[in-house]
C-alpha positions as CSV (number, residue, x, y, z in Angstrom):
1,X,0.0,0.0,0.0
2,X,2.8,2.1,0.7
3,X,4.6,1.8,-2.5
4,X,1.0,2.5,-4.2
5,X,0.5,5.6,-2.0
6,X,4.4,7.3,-3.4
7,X,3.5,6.3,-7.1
8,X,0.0,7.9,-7.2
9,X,-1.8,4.0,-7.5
10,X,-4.3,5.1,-4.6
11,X,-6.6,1.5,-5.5
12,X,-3.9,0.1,-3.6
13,X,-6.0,1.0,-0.1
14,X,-8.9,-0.7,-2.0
15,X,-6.9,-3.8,-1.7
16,X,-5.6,-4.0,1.5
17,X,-9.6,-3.1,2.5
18,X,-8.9,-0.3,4.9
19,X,-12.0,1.0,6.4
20,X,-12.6,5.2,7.0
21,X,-9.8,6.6,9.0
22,X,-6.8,9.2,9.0
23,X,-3.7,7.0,8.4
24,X,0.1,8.4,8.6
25,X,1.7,7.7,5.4
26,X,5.1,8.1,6.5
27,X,5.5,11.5,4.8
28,X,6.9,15.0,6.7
29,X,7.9,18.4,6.3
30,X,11.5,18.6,6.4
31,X,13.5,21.9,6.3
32,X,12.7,25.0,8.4
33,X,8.9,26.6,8.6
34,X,10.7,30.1,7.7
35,X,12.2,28.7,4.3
36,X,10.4,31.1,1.9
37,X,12.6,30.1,-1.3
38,X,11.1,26.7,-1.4
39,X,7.2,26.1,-2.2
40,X,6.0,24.3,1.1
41,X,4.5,21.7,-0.8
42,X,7.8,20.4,-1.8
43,X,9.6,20.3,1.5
44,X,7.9,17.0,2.3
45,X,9.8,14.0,1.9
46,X,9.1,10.1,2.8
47,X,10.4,8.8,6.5
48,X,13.0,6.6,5.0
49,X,14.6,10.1,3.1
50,X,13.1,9.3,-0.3
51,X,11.6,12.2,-2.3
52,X,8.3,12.6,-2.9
53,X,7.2,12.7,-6.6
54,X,3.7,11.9,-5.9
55,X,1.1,14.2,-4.0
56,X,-3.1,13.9,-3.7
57,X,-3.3,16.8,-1.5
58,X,-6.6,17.7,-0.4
59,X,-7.6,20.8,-1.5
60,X,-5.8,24.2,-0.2
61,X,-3.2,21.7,1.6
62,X,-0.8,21.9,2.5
63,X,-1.4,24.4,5.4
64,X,1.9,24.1,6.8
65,X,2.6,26.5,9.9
66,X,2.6,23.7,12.8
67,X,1.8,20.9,10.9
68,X,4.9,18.9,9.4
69,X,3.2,15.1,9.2
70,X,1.3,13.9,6.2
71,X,-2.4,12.3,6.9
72,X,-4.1,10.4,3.9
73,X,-8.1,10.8,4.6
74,X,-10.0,7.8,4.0
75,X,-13.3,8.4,5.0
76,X,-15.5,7.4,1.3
77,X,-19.0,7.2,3.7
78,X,-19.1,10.7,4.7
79,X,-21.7,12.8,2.9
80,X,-20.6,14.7,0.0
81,X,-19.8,18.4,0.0
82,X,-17.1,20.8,1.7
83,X,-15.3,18.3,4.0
84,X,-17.2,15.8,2.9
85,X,-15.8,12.4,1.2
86,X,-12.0,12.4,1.6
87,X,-11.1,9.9,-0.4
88,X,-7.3,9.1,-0.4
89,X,-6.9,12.9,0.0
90,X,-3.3,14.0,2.0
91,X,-3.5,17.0,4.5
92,X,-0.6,18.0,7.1
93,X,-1.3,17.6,10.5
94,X,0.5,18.1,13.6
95,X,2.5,15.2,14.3
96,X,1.0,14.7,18.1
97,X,-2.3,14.1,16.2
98,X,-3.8,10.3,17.5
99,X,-4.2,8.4,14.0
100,X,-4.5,5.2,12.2
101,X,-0.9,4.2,10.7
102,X,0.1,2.2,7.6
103,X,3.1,0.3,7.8
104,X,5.7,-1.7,5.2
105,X,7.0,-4.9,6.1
106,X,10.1,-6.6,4.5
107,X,9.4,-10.2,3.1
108,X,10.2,-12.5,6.0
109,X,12.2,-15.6,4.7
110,X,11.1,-18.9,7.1
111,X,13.6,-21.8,7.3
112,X,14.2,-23.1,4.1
113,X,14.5,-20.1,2.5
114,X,11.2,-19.6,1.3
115,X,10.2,-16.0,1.2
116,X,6.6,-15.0,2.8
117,X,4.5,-11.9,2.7
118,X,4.4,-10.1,6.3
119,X,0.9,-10.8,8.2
120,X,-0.6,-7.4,8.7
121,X,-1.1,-7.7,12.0
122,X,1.3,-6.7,14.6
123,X,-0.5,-6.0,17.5
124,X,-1.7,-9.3,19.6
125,X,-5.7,-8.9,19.6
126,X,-6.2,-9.1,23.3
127,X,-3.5,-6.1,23.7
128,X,-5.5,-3.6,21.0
129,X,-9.0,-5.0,23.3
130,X,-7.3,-3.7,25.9
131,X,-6.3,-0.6,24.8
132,X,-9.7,0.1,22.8
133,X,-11.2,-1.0,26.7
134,X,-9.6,1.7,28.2
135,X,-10.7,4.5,26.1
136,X,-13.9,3.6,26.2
137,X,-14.1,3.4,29.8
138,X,-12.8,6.8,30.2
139,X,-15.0,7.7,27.3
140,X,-18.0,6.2,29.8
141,X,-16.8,7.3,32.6
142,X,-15.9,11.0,32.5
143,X,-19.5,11.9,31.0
144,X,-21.2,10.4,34.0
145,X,-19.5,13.0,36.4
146,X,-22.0,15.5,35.6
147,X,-24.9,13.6,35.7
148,X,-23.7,11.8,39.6
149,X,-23.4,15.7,40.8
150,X,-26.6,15.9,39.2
151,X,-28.3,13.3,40.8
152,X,-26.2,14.0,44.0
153,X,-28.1,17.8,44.1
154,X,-31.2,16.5,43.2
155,X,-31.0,14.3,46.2
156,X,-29.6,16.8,48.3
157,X,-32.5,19.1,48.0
158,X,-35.1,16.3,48.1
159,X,-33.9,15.4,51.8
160,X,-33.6,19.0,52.9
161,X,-37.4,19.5,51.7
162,X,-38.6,16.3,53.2
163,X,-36.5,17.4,56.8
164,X,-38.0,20.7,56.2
165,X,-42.0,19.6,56.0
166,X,-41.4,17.2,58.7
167,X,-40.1,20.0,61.0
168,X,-42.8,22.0,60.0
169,X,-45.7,19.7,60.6
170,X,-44.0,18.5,64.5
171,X,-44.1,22.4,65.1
172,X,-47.8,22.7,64.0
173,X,-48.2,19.6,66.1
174,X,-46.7,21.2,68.8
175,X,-48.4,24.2,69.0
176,X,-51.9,22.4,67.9
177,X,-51.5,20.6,71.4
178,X,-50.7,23.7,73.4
């Protein structure tokens, strides 16, 4: 996928059947933000030091300033229109930015000298579970802070009015009897 991404034959995502996402490509800004002599669009080059012949930037993109790492936008069920369908579509991004990631594997030789194609999984399943677990338990869990104040005043006041009739009705009591 790689290798179709740097020579412009974008079908290559079709392949590997990625789903929508932001994926890194492996492409960044090199050379200083103040270099005015050089277009900004050509001050990107591949991770490994290639140049970059190929570019699908989305349109007005590159924005530079802060952003110095290359996302490819794969998102082909969003709704048409502005920032709609990004479909293989490059933009710069700051480089702190959480995102998917494509990666390239070398062919893997396996004892008798037979040469395999990488698996494209790296990450054990239970470990990206785990991780995916967290966020959503913080994703869960910091929404319902409002809601237990919530409940936590609501039930607040509901005791202070019930303490507050039952004082009421002993002093009528009270002074009913006198």
């Amino acid at each position: 996928l790689l290798q179709a991404l740097r020579s412009g034959a974008v079908g290559g995502a079709r392949e590997a059947g990625i789903s929508d996402g932001d994926f890194w490509i492996g492409l960044t800004r090199v050379g200083g933000v103040n270099n005015t002599l050089i277009p900004c669009a050509e001050l990107y080059q591949w991770t490994d030091g290639s140049e970059a012949s190929f570019r699908n930037w989305y349109a007005d993109e590159p924005s530079c300033g802060g952003e110095a790492c290359v996302v490819m936008y794969h998102q082909p069920t969003a709704l048409p229109g502005l920032g709609g369908a990004y479909v293989y579509q490059w933009n710069d991004d700051r480089c702190n930015m959480k995102h998917n990631f494509i990666c390239k594997y070398e062919p893997v030789t396996s004892g008798g000298g037979v040469v395999t194609q990488a698996t494209g999984s790296v990450v054990p399943p239970q470990v990206a579970m785990t991780e995916a677990s967290g966020m959503l338990l913080l994703y869960v869990f910091i929404p319902t802070i409002p809601l237990l104040l919530l409940i936590l005043v609501a039930s607040g006041t509901c005791c202070f009015q019930t303490l507050s009739r039952s004082r009421l009705r002993t002093k009528t009591s009270t002074d009913q009897s006198d």
